[in-house]
N, C-alpha and C positions, 0 to 999 in steps of 0.2 A: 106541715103542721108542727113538726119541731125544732125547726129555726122560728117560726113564728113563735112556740110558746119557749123559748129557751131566752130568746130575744128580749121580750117582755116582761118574761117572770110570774108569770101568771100560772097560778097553783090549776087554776077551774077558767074554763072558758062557758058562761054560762052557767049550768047547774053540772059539765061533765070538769070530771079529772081528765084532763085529754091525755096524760103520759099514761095513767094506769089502765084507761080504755084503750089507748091504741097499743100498749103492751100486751093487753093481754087478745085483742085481733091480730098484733103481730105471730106471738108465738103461737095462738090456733091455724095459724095457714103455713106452718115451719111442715117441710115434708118429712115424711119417715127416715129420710138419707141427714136428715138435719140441714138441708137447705132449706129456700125459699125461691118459688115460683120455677116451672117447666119451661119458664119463653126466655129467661136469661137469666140462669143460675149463679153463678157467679156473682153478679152486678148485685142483683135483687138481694143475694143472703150478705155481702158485703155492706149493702146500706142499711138491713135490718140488723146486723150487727152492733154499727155504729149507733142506731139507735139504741138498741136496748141497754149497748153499753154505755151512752153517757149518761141516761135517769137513774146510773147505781151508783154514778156521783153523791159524795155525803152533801146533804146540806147544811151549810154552812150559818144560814140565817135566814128566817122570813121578814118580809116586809109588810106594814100591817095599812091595809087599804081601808080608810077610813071615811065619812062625810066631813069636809073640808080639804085644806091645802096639805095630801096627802103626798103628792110627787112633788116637790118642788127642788129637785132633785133626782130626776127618776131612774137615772144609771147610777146612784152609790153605792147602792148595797151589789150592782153586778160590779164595777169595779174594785168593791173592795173584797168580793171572793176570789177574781180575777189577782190582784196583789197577794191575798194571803194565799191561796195557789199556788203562782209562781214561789214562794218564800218559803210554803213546807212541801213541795216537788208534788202536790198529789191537786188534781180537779176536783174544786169545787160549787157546787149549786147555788144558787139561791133561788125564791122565791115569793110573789105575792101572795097575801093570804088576805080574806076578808074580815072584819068585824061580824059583819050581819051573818059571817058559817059559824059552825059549830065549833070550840075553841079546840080541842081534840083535834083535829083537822093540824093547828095548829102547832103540835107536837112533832111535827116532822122534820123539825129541827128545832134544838135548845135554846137559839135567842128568836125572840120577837123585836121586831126595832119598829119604834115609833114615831115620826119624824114630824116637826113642824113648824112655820114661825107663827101656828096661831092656837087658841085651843079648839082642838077636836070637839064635833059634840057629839056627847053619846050620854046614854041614860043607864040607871042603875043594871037593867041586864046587860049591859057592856061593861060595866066594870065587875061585875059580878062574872065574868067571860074572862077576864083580865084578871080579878084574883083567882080564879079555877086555874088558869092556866101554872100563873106561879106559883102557886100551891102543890101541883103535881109536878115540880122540880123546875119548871123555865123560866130563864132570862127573861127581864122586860129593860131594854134598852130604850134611851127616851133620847132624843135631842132637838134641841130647842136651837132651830135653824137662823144663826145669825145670831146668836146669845139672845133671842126675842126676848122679852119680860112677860108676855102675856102665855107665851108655852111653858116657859119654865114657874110661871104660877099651876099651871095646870097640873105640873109634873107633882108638885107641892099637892096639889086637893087628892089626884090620881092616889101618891103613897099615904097618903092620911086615908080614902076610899079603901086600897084597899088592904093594909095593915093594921091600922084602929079599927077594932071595934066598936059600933054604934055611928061612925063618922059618916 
C-alpha cells in the first residue's frame, strides 16, 4: 500500500488517508519490546520502520486534482521533490489533494500547485476553498502548461476571484 500511494501521490484513497490509517494500525500491533510481529521480528519491525519513517518526510507541495486536464504531467511535482531533495540533502514528499475535500486537508503542506493547459472548472465554493486556503498562509502556484492562453486567462479570473472583492 506504500509504494502504491507514495508512487502516485495520492493524499486519500477513496474517503481513507491510507498513511495515517495504516500508521496508526502500524504502531497498534508494535510489541511491548518495540518490535513488530513474533513470526519474524527482525524483518517485520525493519519494514515498519521504513514505513513510518518515510510519511515524517516534509511535504514539499500538493498537487491539486481537479475536473479537467489535471495530470498532464503526472510525475512533476514528484520529480521536482525528487530534484529539490537531492539539492538540500533531506527527503522530500509530495502529494495529490482534491478539490472536492476539505481545503484544510490541504495545509499539509504550504504550496498548492495548480496545473494546466485548459481552464479548470469549478464553481464559487471552489474558489471560495482557494481563497480559504491562501488566506490561512498558502501558496497557490498556478501554471499554464505550454504558456496555454486559455489557463493563463483563467489564472487572471482565479486572482481577480479570489483577491477583489465583489469579483
Amino acid at each position: 500500500m506504500e509504494r502504491a500511494g507514495l508512487a502516485c501521490g495520492f493524499k486519500m484513497f477513496g474517503r481513507h488517508d491510507w498513511y495515517r490509517e495504516l500508521a496508526e494500525q502500524t504502531l497498534k500491533e508494535q510489541g511491548k519490546d518495540g518490535s513488530w510481529s513474533s513470526y519474524n521480528p527482525d524483518v517485520d519491525t525493519a519494514f515498519a520502520i521504513l514505513f513510518l519513517a518515510r510519511g515524517r518526510h516534509p511535504l514539499m507541495m500538493n498537487k491539486l486534482h481537479f475536473v479537467g486536464a489535471w495530470a498532464n504531467r503526472p510525475r512533476d511535482v514528484a520529480h521536482l521533490a525528487k530534484f529539490t531533495g537531492k539539492e538540500t540533502e533531506r527527503p522530500l514528499n509530495w502529494q495529490v489533494v482534491q478539490l472536492s475535500g476539505e481545503w484544510g486537508d490541504w495545509m499539509d503542506s504550504p504550496i498548492l500547485y495548480l496545473a494546466s493547459h485548459e481552464a479548470p472548472i469549478m464553481d464559487e465554493s471552489d474558489f471560495a476553498k482557494l481563497r480559504s486556503f491562501v488566506m490561512a498562509g498558502g501558496l497557490l502556484f498556478t501554471q499554464a502548461d505550454g504558456g496555454n492562453k486559455e489557463f493563463n486567462q483563467f489564472a487572471e479570473l482565479l486572482a481577480m476571484k479570489l483577491f477583489k472583492p465583489g469579483a
